[in-house]
ZANUMI-191096 format. One record per atom (N, C-alpha, C): residue number from 0; residue in three letters; y, z, x. Coordinates in nm, 4 decimals, always signed. Example, Ala and Ser with C-alpha at 12.3 -4.5 7.8 and 13.67 -1.06 7.14 Angstrom:
% ZANUMI-191096
<kemi num="0" residuo="ALA" py="-0.5690" pz="+0.7800" px="+1.3190"/>
<kemi num="0" residuo="ALA" py="-0.4500" pz="+0.7800" px="+1.2300"/>
<kemi num="0" residuo="ALA" py="-0.3300" pz="+0.7800" px="+1.3200"/>
<kemi num="1" residuo="SER" py="-0.2250" pz="+0.7080" px="+1.2850"/>
<kemi num="1" residuo="SER" py="-0.1060" pz="+0.7140" px="+1.3670"/>
<kemi num="1" residuo="SER" py="+0.0030" pz="+0.7870" px="+1.2900"/>
This chain:
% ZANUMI-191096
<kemi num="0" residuo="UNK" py="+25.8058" pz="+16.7555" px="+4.3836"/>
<kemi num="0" residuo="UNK" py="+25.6689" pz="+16.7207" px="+4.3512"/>
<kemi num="0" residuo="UNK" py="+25.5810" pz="+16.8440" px="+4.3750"/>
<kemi num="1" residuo="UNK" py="+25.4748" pz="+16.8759" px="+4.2601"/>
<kemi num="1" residuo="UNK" py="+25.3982" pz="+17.0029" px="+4.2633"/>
<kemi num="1" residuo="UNK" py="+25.3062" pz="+16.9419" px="+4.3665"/>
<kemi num="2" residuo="UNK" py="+25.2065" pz="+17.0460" px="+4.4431"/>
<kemi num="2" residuo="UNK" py="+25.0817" pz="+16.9899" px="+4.5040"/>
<kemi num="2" residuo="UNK" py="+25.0150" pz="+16.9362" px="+4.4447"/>
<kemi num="3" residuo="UNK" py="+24.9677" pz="+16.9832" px="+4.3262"/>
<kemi num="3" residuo="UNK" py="+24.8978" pz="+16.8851" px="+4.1744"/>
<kemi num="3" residuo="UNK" py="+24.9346" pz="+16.7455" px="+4.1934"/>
<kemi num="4" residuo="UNK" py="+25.0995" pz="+16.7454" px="+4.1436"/>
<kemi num="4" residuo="UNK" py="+25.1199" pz="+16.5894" px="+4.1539"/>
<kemi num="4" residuo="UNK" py="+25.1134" pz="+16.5329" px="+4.2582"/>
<kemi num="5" residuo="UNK" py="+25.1041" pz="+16.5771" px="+4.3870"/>
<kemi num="5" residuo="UNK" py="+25.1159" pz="+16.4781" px="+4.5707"/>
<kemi num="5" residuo="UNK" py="+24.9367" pz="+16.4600" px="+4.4963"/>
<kemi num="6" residuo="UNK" py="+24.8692" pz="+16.5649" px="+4.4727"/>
<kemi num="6" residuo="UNK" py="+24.7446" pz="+16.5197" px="+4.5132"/>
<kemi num="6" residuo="UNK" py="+24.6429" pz="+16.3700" px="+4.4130"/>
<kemi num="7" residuo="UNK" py="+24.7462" pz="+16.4002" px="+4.2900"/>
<kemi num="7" residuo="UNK" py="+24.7475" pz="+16.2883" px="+4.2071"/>
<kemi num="7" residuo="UNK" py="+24.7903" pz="+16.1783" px="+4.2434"/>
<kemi num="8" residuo="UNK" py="+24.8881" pz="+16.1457" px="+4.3179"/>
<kemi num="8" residuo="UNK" py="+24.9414" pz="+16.0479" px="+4.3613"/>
<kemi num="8" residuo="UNK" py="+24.8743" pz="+15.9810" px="+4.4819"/>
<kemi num="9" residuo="UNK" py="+24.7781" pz="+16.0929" px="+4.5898"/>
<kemi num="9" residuo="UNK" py="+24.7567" pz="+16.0330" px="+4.6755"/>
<kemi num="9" residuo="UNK" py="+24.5811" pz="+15.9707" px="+4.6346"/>
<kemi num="10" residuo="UNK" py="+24.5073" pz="+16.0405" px="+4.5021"/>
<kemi num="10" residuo="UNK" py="+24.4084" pz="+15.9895" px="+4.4360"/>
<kemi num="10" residuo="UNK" py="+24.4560" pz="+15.8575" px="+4.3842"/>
<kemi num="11" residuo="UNK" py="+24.5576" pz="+15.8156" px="+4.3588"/>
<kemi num="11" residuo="UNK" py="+24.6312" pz="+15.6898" px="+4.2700"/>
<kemi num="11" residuo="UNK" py="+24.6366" pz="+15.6338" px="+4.3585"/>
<kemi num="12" residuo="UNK" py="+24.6679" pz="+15.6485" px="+4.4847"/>
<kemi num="12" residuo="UNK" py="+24.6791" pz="+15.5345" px="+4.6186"/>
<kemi num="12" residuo="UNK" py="+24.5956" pz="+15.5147" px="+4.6687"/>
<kemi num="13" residuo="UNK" py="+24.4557" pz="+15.6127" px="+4.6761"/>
<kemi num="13" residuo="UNK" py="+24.3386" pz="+15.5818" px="+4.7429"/>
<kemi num="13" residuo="UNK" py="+24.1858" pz="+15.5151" px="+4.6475"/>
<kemi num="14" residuo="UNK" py="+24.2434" pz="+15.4637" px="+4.5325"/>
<kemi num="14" residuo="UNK" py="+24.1798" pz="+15.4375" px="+4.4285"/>
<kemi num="14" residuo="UNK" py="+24.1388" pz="+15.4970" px="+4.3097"/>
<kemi num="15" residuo="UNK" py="+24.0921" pz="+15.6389" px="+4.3329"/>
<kemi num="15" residuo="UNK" py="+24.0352" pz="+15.7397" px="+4.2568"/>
<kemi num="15" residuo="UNK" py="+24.0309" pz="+15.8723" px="+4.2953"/>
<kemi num="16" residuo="UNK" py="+24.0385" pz="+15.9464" px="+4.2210"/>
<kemi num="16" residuo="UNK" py="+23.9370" pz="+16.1275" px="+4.2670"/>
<kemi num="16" residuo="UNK" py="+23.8416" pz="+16.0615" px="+4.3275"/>
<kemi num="17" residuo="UNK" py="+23.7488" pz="+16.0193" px="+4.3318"/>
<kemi num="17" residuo="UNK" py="+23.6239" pz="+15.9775" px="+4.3636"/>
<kemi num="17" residuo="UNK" py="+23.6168" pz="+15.9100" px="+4.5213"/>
<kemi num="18" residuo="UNK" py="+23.7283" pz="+15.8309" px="+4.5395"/>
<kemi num="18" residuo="UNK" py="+23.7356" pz="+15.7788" px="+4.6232"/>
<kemi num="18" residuo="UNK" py="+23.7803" pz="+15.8344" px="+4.7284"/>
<kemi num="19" residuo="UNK" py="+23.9382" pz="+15.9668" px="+4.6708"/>
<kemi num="19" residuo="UNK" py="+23.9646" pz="+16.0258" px="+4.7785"/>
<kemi num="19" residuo="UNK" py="+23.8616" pz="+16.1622" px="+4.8385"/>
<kemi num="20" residuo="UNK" py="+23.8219" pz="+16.1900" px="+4.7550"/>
<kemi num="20" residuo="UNK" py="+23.7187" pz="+16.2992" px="+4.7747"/>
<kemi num="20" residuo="UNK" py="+23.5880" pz="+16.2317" px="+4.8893"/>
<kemi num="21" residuo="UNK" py="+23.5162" pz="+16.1065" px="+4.8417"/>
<kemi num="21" residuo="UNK" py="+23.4960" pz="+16.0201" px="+5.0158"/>
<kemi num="21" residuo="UNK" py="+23.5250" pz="+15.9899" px="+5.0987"/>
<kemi num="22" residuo="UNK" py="+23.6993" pz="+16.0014" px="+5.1529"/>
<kemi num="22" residuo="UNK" py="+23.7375" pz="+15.9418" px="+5.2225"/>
<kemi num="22" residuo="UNK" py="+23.7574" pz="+16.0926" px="+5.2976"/>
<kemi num="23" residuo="UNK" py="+23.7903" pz="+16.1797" px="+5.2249"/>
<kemi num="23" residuo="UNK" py="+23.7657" pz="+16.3135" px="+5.2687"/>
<kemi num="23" residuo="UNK" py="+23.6502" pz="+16.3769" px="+5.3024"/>
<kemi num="24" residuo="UNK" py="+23.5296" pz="+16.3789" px="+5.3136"/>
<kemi num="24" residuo="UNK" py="+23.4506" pz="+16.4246" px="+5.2553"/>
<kemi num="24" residuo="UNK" py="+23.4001" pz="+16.5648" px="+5.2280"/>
<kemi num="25" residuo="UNK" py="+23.4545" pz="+16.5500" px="+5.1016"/>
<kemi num="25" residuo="UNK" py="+23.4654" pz="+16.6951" px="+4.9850"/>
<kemi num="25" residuo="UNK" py="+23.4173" pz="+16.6118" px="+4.8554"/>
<kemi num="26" residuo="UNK" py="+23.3730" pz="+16.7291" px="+4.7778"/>
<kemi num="26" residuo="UNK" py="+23.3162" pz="+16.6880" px="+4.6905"/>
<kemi num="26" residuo="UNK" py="+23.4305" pz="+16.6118" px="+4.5307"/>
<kemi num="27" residuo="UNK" py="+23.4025" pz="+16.5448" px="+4.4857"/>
<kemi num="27" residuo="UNK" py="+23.4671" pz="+16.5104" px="+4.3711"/>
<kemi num="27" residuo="UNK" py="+23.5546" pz="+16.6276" px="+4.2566"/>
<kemi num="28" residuo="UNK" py="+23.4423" pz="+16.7179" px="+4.2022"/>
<kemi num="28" residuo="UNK" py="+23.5149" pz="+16.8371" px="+4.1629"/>
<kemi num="28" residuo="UNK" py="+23.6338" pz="+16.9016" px="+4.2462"/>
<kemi num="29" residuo="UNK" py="+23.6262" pz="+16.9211" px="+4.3874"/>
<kemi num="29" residuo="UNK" py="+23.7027" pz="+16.9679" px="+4.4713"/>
<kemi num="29" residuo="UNK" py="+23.8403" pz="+16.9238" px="+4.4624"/>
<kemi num="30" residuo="UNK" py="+23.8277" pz="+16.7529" px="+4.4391"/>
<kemi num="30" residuo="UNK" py="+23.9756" pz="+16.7056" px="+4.4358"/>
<kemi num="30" residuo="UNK" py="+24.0086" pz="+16.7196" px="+4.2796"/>
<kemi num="31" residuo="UNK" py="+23.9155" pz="+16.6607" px="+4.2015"/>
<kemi num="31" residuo="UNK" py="+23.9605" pz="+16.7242" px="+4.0850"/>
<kemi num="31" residuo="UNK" py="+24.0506" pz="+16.8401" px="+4.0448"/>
<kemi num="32" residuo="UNK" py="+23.9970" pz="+16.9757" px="+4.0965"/>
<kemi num="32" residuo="UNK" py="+24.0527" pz="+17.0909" px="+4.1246"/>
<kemi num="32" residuo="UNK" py="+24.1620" pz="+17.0807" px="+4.1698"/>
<kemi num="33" residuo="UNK" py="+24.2129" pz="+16.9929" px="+4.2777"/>
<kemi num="33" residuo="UNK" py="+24.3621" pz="+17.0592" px="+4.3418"/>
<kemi num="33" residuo="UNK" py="+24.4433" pz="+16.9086" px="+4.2492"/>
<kemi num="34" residuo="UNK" py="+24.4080" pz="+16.8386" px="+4.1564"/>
<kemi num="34" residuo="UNK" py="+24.4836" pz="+16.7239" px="+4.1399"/>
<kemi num="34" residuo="UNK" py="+24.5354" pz="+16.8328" px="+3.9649"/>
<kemi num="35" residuo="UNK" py="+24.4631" pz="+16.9387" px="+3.9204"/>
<kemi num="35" residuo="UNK" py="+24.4676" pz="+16.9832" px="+3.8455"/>
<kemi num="35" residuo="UNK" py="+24.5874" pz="+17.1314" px="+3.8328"/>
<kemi num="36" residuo="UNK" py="+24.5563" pz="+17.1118" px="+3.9895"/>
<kemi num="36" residuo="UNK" py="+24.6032" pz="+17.2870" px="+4.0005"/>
<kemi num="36" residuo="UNK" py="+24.5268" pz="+17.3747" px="+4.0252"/>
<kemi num="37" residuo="UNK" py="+24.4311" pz="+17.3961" px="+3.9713"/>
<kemi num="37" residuo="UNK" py="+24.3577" pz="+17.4974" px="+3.9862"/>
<kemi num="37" residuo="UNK" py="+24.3184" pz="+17.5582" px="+4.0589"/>
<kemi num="38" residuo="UNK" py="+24.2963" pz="+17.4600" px="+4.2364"/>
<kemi num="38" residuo="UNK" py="+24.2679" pz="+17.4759" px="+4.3495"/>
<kemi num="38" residuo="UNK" py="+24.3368" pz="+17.4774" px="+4.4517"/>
<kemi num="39" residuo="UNK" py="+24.3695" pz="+17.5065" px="+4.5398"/>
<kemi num="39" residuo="UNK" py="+24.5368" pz="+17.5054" px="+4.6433"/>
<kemi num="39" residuo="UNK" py="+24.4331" pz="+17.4436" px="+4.7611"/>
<kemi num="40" residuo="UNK" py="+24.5449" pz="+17.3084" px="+4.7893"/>
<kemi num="40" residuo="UNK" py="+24.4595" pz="+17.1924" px="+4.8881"/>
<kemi num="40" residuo="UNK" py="+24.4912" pz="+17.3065" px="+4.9982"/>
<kemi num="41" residuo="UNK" py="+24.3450" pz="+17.2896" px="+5.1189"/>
<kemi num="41" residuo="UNK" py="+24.3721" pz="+17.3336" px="+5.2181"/>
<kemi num="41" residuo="UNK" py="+24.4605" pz="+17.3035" px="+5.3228"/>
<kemi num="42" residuo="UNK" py="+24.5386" pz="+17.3532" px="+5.4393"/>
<kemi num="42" residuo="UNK" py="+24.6048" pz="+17.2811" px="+5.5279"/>
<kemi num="42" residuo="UNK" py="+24.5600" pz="+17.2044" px="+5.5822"/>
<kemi num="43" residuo="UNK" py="+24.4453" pz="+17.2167" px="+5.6129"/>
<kemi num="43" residuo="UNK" py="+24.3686" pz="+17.0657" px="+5.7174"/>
<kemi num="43" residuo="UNK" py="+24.3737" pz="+16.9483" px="+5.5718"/>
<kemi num="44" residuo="UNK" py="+24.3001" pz="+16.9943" px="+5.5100"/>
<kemi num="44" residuo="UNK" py="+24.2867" pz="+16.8636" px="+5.4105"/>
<kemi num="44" residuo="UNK" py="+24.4408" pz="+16.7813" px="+5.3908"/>
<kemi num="45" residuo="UNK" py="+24.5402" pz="+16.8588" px="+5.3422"/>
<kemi num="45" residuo="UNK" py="+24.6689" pz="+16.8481" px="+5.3456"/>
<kemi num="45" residuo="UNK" py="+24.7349" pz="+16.7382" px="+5.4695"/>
<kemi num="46" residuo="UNK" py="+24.7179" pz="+16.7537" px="+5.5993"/>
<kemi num="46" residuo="UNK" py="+24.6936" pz="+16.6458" px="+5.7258"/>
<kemi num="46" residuo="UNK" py="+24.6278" pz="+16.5233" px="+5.7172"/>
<kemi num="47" residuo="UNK" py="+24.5086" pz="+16.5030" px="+5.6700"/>
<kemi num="47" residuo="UNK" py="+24.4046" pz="+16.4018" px="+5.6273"/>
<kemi num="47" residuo="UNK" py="+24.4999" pz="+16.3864" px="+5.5312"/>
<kemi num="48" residuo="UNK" py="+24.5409" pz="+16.3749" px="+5.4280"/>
<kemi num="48" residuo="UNK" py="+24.5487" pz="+16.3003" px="+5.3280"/>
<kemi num="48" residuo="UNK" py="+24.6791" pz="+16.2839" px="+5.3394"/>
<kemi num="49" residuo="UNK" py="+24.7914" pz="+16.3346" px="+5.4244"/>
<kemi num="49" residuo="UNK" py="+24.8876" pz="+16.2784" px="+5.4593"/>
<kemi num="49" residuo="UNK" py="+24.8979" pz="+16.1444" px="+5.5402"/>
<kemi num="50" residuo="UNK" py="+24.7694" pz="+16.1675" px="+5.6227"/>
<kemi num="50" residuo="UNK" py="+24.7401" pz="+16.0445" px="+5.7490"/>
<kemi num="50" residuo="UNK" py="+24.6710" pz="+15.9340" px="+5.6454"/>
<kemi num="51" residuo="UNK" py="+24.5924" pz="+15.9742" px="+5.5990"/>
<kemi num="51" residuo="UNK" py="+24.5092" pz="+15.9347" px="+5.4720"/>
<kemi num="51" residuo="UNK" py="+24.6319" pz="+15.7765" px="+5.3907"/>
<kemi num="52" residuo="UNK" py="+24.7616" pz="+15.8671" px="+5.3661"/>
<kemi num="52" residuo="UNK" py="+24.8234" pz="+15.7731" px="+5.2759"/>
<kemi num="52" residuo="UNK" py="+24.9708" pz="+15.7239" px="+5.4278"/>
<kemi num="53" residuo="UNK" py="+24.9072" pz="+15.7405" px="+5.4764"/>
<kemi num="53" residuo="UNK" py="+25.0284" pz="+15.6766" px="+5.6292"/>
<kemi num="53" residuo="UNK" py="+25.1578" pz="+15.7258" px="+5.5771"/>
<kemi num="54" residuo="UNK" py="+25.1379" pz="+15.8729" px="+5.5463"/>
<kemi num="54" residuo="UNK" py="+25.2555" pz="+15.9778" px="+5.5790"/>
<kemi num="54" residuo="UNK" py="+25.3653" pz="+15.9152" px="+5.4029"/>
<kemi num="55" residuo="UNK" py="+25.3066" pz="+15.8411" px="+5.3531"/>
<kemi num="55" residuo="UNK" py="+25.3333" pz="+15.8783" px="+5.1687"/>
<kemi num="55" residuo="UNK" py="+25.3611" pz="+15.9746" px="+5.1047"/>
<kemi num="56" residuo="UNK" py="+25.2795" pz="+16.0476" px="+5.1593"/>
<kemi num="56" residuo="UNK" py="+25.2338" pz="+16.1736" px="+5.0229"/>
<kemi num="56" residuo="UNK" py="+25.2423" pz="+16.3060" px="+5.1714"/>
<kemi num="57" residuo="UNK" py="+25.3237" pz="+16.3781" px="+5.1572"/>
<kemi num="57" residuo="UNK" py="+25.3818" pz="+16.4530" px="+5.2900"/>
<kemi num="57" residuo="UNK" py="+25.3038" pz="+16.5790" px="+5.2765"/>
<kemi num="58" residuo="UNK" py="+25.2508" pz="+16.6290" px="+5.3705"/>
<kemi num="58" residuo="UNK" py="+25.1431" pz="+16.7502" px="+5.4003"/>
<kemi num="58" residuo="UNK" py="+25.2612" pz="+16.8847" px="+5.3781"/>
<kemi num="59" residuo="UNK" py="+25.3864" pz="+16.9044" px="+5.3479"/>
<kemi num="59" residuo="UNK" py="+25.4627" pz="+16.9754" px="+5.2559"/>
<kemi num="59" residuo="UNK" py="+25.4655" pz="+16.9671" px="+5.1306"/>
<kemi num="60" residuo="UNK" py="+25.4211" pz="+16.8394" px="+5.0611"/>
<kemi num="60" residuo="UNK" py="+25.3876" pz="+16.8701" px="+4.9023"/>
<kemi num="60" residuo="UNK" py="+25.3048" pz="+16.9166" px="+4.8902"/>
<kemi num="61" residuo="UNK" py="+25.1350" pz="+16.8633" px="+4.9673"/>
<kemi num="61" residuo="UNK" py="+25.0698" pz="+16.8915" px="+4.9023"/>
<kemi num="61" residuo="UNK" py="+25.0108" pz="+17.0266" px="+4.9342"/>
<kemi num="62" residuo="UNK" py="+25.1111" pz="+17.1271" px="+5.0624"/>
<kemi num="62" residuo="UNK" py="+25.0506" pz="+17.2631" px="+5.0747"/>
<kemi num="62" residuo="UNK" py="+25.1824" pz="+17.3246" px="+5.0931"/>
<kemi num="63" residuo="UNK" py="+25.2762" pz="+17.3386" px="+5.0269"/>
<kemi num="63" residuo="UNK" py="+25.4224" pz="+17.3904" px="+5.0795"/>
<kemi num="63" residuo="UNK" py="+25.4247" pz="+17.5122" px="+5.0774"/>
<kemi num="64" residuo="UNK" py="+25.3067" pz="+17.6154" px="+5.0946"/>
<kemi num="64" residuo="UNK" py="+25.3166" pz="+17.7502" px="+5.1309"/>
<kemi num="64" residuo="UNK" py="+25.2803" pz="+17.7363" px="+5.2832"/>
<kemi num="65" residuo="UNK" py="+25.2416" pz="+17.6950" px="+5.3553"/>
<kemi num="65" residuo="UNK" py="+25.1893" pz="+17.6511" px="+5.4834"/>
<kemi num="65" residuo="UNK" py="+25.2916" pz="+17.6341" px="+5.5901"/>
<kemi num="66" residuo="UNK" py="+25.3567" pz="+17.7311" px="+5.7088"/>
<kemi num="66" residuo="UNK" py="+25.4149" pz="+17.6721" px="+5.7610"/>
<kemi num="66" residuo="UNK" py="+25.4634" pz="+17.6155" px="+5.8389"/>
<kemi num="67" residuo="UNK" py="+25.4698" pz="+17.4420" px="+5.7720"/>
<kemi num="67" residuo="UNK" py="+25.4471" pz="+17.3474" px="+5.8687"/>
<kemi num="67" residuo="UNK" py="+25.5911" pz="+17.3739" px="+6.0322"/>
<kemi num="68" residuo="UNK" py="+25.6848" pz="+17.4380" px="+5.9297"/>
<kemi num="68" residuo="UNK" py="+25.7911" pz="+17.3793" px="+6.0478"/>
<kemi num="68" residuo="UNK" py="+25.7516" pz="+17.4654" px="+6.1698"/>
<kemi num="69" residuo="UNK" py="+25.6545" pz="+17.5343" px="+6.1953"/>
<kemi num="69" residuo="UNK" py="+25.6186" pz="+17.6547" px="+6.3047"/>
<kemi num="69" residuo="UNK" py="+25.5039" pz="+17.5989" px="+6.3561"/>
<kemi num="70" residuo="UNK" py="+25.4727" pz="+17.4270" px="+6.3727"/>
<kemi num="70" residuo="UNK" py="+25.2940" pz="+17.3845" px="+6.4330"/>
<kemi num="70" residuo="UNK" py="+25.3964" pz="+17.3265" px="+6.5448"/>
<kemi num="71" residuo="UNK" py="+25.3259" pz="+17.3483" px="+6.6442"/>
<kemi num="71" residuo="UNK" py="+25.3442" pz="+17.3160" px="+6.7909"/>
<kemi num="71" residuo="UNK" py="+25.2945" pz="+17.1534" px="+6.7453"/>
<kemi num="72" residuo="UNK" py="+25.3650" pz="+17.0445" px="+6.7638"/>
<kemi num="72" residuo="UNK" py="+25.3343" pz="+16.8777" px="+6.7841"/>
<kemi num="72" residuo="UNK" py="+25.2435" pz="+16.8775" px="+6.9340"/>
């Protein structure tokens, strides 16, 4: 799964772009942007919207340059 598609998927579970971009709060274009590609989700955002979809949509899709396996729990 591209980050594009986690971030599509986790807009599809949280109702909308619209919705996840509130639940985040970032602006609508913003998610637009990374559901597109165009934008590379940040790592924090990436956390939120993993917690966001109760660990669904895995904070390795949606930032897999990031690396996770080196964060102190």
């Amino acid at each position: 799964m591209t980050p594009a598609q986690a971030a599509r998927e986790a807009a599809r579970m949280m109702g909308s772009q619209s919705d996840l971009a509130k639940s985040l709060g970032v602006s609508a274009p913003t998610v637009s942007q990374w559901c597109s590609g165009d934008r590379p989700i940040p790592p924090p955002r990436a956390l939120q919207i993993e917690s966001l979809t109760k660990g669904e949509i895995k904070r390795e899709d949606l930032c897999p340059s990031f690396p996770w396996a080196d964060m102190v729990a």
